[in-house]
C-alpha positions as CSV (number, residue, x, y, z in Angstrom):
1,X,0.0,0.0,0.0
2,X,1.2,3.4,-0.6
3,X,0.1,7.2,0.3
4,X,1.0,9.7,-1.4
5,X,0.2,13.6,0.4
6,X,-1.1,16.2,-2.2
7,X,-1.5,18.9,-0.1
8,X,-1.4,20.1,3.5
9,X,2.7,18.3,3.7
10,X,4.5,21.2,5.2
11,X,1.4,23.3,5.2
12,X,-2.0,23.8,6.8
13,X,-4.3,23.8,3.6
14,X,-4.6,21.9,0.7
15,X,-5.5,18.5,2.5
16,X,-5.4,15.3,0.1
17,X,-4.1,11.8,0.8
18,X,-4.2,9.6,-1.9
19,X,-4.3,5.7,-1.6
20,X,-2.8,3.3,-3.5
21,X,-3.7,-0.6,-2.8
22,X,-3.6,-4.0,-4.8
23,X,-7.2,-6.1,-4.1
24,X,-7.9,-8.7,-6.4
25,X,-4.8,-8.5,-8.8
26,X,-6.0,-5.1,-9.8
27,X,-4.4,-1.5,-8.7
28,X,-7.2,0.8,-7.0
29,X,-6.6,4.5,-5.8
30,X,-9.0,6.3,-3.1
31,X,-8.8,9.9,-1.8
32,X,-9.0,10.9,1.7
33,X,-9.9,14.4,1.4
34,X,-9.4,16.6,-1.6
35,X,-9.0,20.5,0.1
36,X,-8.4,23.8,-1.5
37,X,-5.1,25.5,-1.2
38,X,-5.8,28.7,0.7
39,X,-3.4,31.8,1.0
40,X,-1.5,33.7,-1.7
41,X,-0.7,33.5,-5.7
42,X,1.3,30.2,-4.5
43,X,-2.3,28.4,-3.5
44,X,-4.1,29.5,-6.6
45,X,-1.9,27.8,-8.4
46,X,-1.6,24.6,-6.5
47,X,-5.3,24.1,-7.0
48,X,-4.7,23.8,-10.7
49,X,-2.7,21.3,-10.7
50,X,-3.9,18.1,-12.2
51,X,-4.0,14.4,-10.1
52,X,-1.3,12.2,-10.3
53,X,-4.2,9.6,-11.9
54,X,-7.0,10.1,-13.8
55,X,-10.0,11.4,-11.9
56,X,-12.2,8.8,-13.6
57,X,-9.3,5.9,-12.2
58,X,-10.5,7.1,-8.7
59,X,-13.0,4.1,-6.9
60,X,-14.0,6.8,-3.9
61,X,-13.5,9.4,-2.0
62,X,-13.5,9.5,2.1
63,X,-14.3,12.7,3.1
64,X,-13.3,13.9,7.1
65,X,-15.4,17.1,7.6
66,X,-16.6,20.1,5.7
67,X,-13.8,22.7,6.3
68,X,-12.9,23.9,2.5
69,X,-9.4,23.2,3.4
70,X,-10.5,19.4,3.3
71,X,-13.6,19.6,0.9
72,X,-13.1,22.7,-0.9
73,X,-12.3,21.1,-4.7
74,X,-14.6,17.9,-4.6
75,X,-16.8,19.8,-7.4
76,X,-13.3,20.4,-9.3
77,X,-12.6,16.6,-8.8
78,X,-16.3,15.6,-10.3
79,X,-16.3,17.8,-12.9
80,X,-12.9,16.8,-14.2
81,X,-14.1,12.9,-14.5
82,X,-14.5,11.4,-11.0
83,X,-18.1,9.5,-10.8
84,X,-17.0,7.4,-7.8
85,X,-18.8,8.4,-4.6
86,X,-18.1,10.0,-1.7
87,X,-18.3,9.2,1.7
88,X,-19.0,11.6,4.8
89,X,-21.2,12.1,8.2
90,X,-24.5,13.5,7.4
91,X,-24.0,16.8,9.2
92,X,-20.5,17.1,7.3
93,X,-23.1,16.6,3.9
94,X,-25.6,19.5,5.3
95,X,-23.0,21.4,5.6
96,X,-21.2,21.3,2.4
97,X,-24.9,22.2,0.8
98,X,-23.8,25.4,2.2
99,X,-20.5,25.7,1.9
100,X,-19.5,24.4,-1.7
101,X,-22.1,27.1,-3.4
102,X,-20.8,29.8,-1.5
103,X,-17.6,29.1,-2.2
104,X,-18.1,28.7,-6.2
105,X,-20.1,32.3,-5.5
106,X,-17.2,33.7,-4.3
107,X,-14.9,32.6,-7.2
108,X,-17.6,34.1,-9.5
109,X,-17.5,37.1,-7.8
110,X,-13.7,37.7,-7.3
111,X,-13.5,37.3,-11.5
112,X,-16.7,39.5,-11.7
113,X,-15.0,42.1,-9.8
114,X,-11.2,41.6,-11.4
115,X,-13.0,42.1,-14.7
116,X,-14.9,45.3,-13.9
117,X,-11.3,46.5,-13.0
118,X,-9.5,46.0,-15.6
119,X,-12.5,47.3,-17.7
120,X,-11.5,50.3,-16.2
121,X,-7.8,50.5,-16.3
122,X,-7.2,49.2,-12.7
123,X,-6.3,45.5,-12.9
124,X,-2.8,44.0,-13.3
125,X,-1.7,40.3,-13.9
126,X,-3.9,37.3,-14.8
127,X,-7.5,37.5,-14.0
128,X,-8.4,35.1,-11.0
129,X,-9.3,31.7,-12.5
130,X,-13.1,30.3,-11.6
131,X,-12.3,26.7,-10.1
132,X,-15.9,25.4,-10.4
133,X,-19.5,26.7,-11.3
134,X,-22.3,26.1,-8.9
135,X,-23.7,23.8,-11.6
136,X,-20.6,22.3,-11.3
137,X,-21.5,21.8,-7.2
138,X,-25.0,21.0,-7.8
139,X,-23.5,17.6,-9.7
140,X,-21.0,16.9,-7.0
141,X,-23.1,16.9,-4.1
142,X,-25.1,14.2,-5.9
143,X,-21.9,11.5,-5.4
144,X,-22.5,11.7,-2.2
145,X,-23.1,9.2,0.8
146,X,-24.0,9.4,4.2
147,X,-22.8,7.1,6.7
148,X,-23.3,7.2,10.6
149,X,-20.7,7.4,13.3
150,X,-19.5,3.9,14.7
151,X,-20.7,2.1,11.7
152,X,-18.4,-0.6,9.7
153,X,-18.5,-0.4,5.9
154,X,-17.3,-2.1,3.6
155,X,-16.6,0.3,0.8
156,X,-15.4,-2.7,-1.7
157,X,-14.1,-6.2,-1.9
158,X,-11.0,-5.7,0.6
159,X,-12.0,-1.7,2.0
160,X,-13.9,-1.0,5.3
161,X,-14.5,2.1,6.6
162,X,-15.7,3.4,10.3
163,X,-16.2,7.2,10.9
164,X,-15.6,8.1,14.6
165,X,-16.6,11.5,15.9
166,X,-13.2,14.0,15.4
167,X,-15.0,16.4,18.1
168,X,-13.4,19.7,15.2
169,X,-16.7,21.2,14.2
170,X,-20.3,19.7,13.5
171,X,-20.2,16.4,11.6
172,X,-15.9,16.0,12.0
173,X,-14.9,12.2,11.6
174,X,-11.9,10.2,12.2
175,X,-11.6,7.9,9.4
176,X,-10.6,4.3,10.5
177,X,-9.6,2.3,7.1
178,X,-8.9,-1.1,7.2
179,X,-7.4,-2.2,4.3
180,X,-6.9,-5.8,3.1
181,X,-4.4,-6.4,0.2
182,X,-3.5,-9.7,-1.9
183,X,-1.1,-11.9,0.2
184,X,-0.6,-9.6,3.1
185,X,-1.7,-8.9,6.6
186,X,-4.8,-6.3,7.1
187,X,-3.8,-2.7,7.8
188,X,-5.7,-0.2,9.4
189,X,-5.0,3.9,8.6
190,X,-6.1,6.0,10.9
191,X,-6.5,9.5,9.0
192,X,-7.4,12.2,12.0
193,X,-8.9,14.6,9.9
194,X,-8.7,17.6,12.1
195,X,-8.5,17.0,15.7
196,X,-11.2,19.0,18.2
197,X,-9.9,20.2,21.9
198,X,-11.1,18.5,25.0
199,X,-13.5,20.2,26.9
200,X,-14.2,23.2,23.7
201,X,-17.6,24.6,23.3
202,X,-20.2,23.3,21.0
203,X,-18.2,19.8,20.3
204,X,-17.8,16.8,22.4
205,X,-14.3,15.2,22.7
206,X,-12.8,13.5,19.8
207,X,-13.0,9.8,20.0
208,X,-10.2,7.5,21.2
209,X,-8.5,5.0,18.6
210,X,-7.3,1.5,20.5
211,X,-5.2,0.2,17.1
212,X,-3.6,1.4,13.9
213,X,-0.6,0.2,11.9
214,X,-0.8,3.9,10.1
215,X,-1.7,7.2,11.8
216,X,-1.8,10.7,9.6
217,X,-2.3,13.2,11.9
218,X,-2.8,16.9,11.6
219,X,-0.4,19.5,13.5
220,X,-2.2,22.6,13.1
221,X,-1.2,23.6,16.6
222,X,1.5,20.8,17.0
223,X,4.4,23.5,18.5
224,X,2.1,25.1,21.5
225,X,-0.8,25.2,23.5
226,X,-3.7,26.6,24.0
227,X,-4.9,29.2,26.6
228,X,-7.4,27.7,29.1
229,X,-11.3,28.2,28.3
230,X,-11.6,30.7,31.2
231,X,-8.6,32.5,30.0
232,X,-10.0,32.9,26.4
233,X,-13.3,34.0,28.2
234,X,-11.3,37.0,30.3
235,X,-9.9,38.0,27.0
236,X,-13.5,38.2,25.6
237,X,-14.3,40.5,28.5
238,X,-11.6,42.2,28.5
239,X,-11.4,43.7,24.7
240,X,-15.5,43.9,24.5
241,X,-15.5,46.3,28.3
242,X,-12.7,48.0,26.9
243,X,-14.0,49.0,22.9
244,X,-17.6,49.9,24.1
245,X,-16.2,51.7,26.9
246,X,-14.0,53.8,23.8
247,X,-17.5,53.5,21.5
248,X,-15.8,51.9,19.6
249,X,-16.8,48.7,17.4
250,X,-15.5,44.9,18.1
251,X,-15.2,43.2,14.7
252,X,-14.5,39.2,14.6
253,X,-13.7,37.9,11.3
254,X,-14.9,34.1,12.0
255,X,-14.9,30.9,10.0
256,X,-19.1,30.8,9.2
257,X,-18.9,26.9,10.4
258,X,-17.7,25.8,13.7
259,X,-16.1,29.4,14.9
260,X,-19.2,31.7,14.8
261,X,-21.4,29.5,16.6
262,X,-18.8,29.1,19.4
263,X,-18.1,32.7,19.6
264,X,-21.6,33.1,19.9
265,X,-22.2,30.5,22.3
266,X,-19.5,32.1,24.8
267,X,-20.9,35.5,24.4
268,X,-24.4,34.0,25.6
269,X,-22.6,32.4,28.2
270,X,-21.3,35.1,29.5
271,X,-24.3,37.2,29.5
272,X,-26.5,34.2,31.2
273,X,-23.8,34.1,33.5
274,X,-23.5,38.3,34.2
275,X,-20.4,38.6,33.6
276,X,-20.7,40.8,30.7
277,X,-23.8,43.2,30.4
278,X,-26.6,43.3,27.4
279,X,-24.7,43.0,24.3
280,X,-25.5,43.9,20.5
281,X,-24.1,41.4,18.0
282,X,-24.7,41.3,14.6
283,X,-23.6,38.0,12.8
284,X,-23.3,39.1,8.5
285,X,-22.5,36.3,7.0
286,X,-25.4,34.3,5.1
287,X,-23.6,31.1,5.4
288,X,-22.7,31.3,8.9
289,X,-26.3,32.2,9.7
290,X,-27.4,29.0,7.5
291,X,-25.0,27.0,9.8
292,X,-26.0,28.3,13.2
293,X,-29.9,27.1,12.2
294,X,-27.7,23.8,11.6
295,X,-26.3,23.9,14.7
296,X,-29.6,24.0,16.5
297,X,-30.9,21.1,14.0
298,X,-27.9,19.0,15.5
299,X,-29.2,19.8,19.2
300,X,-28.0,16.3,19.9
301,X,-24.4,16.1,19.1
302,X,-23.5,19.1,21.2
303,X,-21.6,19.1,24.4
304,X,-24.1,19.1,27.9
305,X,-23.0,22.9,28.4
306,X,-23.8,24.2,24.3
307,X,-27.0,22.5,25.2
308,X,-28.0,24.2,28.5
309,X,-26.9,27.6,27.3
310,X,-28.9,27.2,24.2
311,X,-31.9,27.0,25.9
312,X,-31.3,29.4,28.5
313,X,-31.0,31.6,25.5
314,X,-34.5,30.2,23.7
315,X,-36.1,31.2,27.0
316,X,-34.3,34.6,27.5
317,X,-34.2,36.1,24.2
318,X,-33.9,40.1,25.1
319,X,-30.7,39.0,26.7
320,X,-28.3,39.2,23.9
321,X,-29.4,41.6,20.6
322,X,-28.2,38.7,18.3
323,X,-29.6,40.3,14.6
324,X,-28.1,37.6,11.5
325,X,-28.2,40.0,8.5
326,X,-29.5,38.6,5.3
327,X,-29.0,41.0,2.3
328,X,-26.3,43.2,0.8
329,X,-28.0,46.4,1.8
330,X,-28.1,45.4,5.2
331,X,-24.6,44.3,5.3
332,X,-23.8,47.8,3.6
333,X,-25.8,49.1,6.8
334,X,-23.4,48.0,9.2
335,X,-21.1,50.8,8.1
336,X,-23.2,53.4,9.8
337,X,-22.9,52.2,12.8
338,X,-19.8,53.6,14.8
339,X,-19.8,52.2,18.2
340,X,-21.5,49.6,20.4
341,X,-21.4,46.7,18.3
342,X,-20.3,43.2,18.0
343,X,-19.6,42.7,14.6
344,X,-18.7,38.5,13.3
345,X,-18.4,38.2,9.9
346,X,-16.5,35.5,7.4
347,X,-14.0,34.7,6.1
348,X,-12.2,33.5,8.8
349,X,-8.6,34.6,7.4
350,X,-10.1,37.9,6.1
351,X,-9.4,37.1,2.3
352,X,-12.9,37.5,1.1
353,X,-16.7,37.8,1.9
354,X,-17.8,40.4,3.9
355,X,-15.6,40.8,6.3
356,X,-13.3,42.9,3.9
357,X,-15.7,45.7,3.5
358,X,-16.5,45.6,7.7
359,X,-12.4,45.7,7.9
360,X,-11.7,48.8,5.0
361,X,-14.5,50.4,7.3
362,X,-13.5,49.6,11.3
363,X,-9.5,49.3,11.1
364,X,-8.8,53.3,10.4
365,X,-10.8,53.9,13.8
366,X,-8.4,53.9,16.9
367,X,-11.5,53.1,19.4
368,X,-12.5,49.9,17.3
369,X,-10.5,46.5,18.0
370,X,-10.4,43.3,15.5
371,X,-10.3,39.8,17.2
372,X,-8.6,37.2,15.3
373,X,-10.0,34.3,16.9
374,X,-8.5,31.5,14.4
375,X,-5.5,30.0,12.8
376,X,-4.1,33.0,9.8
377,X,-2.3,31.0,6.8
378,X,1.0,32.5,5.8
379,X,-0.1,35.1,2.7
380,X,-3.5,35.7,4.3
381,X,-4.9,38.9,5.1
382,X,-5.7,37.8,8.8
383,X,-1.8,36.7,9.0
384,X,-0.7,40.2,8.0
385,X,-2.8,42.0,10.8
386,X,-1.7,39.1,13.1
387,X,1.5,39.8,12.5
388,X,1.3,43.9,12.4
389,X,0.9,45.2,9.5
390,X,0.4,49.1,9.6
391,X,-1.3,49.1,6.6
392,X,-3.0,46.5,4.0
393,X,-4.4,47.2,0.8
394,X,-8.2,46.3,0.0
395,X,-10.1,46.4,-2.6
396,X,-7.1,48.1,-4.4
397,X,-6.4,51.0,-1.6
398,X,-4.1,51.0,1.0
399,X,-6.1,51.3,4.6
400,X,-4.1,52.4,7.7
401,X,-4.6,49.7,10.8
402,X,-5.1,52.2,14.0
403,X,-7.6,49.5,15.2
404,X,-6.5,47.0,18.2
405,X,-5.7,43.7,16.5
406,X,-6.5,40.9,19.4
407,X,-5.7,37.2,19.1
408,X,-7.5,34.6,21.0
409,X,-5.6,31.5,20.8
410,X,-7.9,29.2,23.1
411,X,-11.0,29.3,20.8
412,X,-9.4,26.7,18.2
413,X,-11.4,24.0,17.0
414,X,-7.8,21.7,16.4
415,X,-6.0,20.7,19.7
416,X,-2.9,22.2,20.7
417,X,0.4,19.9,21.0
418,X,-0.8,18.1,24.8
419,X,-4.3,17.6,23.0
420,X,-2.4,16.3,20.3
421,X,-0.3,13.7,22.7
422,X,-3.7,12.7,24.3
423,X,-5.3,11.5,21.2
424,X,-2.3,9.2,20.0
425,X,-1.9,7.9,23.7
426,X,-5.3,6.7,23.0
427,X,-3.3,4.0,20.8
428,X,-3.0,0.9,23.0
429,X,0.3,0.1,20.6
430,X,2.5,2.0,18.7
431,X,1.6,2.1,15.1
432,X,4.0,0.9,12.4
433,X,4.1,4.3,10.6
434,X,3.3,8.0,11.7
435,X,2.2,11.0,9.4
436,X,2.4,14.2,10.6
437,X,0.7,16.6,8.4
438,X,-1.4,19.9,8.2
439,X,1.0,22.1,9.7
440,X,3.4,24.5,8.6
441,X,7.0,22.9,8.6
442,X,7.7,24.0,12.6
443,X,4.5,22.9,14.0
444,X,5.2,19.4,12.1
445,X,8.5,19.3,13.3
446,X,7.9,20.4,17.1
447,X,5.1,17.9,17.3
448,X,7.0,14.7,15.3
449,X,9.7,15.3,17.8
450,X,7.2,14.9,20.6
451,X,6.0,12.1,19.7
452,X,9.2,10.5,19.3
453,X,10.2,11.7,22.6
454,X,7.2,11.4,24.6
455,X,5.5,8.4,23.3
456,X,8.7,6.9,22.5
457,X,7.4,5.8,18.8
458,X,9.9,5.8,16.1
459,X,8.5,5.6,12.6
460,X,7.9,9.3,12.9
461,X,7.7,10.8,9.2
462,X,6.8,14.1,8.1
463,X,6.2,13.7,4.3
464,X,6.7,16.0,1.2
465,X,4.4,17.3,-0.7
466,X,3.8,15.1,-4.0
467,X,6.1,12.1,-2.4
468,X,4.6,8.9,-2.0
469,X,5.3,5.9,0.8
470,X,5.1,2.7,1.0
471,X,3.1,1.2,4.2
């Protein structure tokens, strides 16, 4: 059997594993995961690179949650040949209906826009390239297939596959694979998909794995650790006292699945709980607002304490201003406002959407403050403020950052390095063979030398992009 890593070797986006196995004297191929590159020129042109193999050569794809890191050029994939079908939980499917047509909308619009410009004399360089129509979605999301957490199946002759809850955001699976090939010994990959934190808001913790004889694990966060929940709450408290105090405006760019809900979540929690007074919070960002209605839907798979604070909030309603804005206008609205208000809006790394135009508007304003609240790829937007940029062009003009830029580590849906360690302890044996993945080359590194040292396993490998390895 052999893997070979597409994407997210070395880096956080981009995430696709690709499976070679021999099963009934024939070659097969499967996909775990086929992710967008996200960040920069560099990415762009990554997601226009063609498969190693024929998409039509491809038996199936196994799918590990919605994030368009992981999922983000499925439609691509289908449209370029690939009839097989794909496997994911059914909340991981409800949410792609949302998150693969907003994504095509914003490719259309980015060209849209790039073409208006150059109409008039103020575009340089290629125009962006349209990766998929929503047509092109519309056909995808017919290949695929549901399958419920804890369940064995076989996906062909030689294949099984068990999805165990990842505990990342709603509908996050560990995929268990076991893998039977001519004349040798069943081998089970364990692919972690992204890994949740113990003890986070909305998500329970991710499931334990007793055996594998091949782990890829993700390293988002493999080189630290994570403030403390009550920590991350008394930074919430802290910035929010502080900008209304100023009148000024807090603005959270936030992924629309997983992160908005938590953020808004806490803030409820905070109110119920009186430790911060009557707040306004506008959430603009259609897709976020289609996913929070999701969220409720999946009542079930929430943690005990999402569950009680969502229905202290159903009976208390007056106690947060929570408004979800629908149209453009609307959004377009927000501008007037100059103080008081909690603004989340996506995308979460500040490259497109909405939260561009709430950015050109708050970040010249000294009294406002911007809370990055997740992890910024290298080339992003996000990264730049993160990193303390005094000014950052958008929409073609450069706009001076007077606003507070605030990071709040401890609301990541990925565990940090000890969360990390936890998980693989869940192993009752070392596995044969260890991937580390999804994180840029010193997060990998810190983390592969962890495990080495603190697990004592050996077989630690961090692979290249494009390489392939024999298991």
């Amino acid at each position: 059997m052999k893997i070979q890593f597409l994407g997210a070797a070395g880096e956080v986006t981009g995430s696709r594993h690709l499976v070679e196995a021999r099963l009934a004297d024939k070659v097969h191929h499967f996909m775990v995961d086929y992710g967008m590159f996200q960040g920069g020129r560099e990415a762009g042109n990554r997601n226009l690179e063609p498969m190693p193999i024929a998409p039509q050569d491809l038996d199936f794809v196994v799918l590990t949650h919605a994030h368009i890191d992981h999922s983000g050029l499925l439609p691509r994939l289908c449209a370029q040949g690939f009839k097989g079908p794909i496997y994911c939980t059914k909340a991981t499917y409800e949410l792609l209906k949302i998150l693969l047509p907003d994504s095509a909308h914003l490719q259309l619009a980015d060209l849209e826009r790039a073409e208006r410009k150059m109409k008039l004399g103020k575009w340089r360089g290629e125009l962006p390239v349209t990766l998929y129509s929503r047509e092109e979605v519309d056909l995808a999301l017919t290949q695929f297939e549901v399958l419920e957490y804890g369940q064995i199946h076989e996906l062909m002759p030689g294949i099984h596959l068990q999805f165990q809850n990842a505990g990342h955001i709603l509908g996050s699976a560990i995929a268990v694979i076991d893998v039977q090939e001519d004349g040798a010994p069943k081998k089970r990959c364990v692919f972690s998909g992204d890994i949740g934190m113990k003890g986070k808001v909305l998500m329970p913790d991710p499931d334990l794995i007793a055996k594998a004889d091949v782990v890829v694990i993700e390293s988002t966060y493999g080189d630290r650790l994570h403030r403390g929940l009550s920590e991350t709450e008394q930074e919430f408290i802290e910035v929010i006292q502080s900008t209304m105090a100023n009148q000024g405006n807090v603005v959270i760019p936030a992924f629309a699945v997983g992160r908005t809900q938590e953020i808004l979540f806490i803030l409820i929690d905070l109110v119920r709980r009186k430790l911060l007074p009557h707040l306004s919070v506008w959430v603009d960002s259609p897709m976020a607002t289609a996913a929070t209605q999701l969220t409720e839907h999946y009542f079930s798979q929430l943690d005990s304490h999402s569950q009680s604070t969502l229905s202290w909030y159903k009976k208390n309603p007056s106690a947060v201003d929570l408004r979800f804005i629908a149209d453009v206008e609307e959004s377009k609205a927000l501008n007037k406002i100059k103080g008081g208000a909690i603004i989340i809006s996506a995308s979460g790394m500040c490259d497109a959407g909405r939260i561009v135009h709430h950015l050109a508007n708050n970040l010249p304003r000294a009294q406002n403050a911007i809370v990055i609240t997740g992890f910024q790829a290298y080339g992003s937007l996000g990264r730049r403020l993160v990193d303390k940029a005094t000014k950052v062009k958008l929409f073609g003009e450069e706009v001076v950052v007077r606003a507070s830029i605030h990071t709040i580590g401890g609301l990541s849906a990925h565990a940090d390095q000890a969360g990390l360690l936890d998980w693989l302890r869940g192993f009752q044996s070392p596995p044969k063979t260890v991937f580390v993945v999804h994180g840029e080359p010193e997060s990998a590194s810190v983390l592969a030398q962890c495990i080495r040292e603190e697990l004592n396993w050996k077989n630690v490998i961090i692979p290249e992009r494009l390489h392939s390895y024999i298991c």
